[in-house]
Every structure is written in structure tokens, then in C-alpha cells.
C-alpha positions in Angstrom: 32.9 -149.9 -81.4 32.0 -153.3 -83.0 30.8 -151.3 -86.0 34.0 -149.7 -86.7 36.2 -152.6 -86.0 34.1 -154.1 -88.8 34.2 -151.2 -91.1 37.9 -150.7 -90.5 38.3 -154.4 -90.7 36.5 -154.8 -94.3 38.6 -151.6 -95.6 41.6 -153.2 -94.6 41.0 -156.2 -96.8 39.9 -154.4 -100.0 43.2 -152.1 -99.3 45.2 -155.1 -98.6 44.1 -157.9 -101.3 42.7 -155.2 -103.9 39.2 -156.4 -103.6 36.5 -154.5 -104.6 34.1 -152.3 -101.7 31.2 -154.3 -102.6 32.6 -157.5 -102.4 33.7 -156.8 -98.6 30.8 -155.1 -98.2 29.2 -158.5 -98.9 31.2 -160.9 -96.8 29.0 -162.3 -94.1 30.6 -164.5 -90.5 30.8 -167.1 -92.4 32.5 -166.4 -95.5 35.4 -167.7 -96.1 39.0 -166.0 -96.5 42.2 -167.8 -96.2 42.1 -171.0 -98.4 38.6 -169.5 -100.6 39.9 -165.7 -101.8 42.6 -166.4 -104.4 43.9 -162.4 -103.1 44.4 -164.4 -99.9 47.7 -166.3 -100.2 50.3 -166.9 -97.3 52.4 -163.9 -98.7 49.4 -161.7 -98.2 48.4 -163.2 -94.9 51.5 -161.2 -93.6 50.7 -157.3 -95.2 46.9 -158.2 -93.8 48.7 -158.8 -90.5 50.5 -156.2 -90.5 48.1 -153.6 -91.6 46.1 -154.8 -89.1 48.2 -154.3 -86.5 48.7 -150.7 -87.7 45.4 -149.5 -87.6 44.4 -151.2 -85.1 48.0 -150.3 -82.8 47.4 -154.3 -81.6 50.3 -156.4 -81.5 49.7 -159.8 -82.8 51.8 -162.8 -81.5 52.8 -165.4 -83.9 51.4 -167.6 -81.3 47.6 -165.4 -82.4 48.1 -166.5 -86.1 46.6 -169.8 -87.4 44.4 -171.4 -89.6 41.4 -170.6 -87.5 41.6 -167.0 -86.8 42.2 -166.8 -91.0 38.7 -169.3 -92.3 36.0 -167.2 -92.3 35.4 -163.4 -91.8 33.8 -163.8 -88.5 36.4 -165.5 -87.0 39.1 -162.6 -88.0 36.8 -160.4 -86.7 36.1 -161.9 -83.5 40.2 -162.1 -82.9 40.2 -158.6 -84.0 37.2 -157.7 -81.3 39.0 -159.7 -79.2 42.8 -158.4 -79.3 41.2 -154.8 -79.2 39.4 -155.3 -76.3 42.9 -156.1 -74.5 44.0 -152.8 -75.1 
């Protein structure tokens, strides 16, 4: 399960912010998104959100959303493993 949250996870961001396979394919826990990846601006944080929450079929809270949850890649994927796990 963790695999494919991960590989559905790194799609999602080179659908969403137009980045290239291999550069997802490169991004490691600690690599950063939200404030390091130009792609990532606040008005994309909202379609990578959403398309999230679509393939997924989680429903994030806007209470779920801040800075945090948005540094690195590990920490979206951790919320994502998380919010998953809830059902």
C-alpha cells in the first residue's frame, strides 16, 4: 500500500505542477516542495489538493492544510499515508 500511495503520490505532482517523471522520481523525504519548487505556488497548492483528494477519495479539512504538511515530500506523504489509513 505504501508503495502505491507513493507512486500515485509522485504522479499526482508531475500531473499537477507539469514536472518531469524523473524529477519526481528523484524527490527523496526530505526534499523540499512548497516554498523550493517554483511549480509549487499557493494557487497550485489548491489543484494538488484537490487532485489529491480525488484519487485518493480522502477528504482533506482546511484544518489538514498547513505549512508543514506542504515542506518536504515526506511530510506530504506521511499526511497522505496518514489520511488514507482513516478510511
Amino acid at each position: 500500500m505504501a508503495d502505491t500511495t507513493d507512486q500515485t503520490l509522485r504522479a499526482i505532482l508531475t500531473d499537477v505542477l507539469g514536472l518531469a517523471p524523473e524529477q519526481t522520481a528523484a524527490f527523496k523525504a526530505d526534499t523540499g516542495l512548497f516554498g523550493h519548487l517554483p511549480e509549487l505556488d499557493s494557487m497550485a497548492v489548491a489543484g494538488l489538493l484537490t487532485e489529491i483528494e480525488d484519487r485518493f477519495d480522502i477528504l482533506i479539512e482546511d484544518e489538514d492544510v498547513d505549512g508543514e504538511m506542504l515542506e518536504t515530500y515526506g511530510a506530504l506523504l506521511a499526511f497522505v499515508s496518514a489520511k488514507t489509513a482513516q478510511g
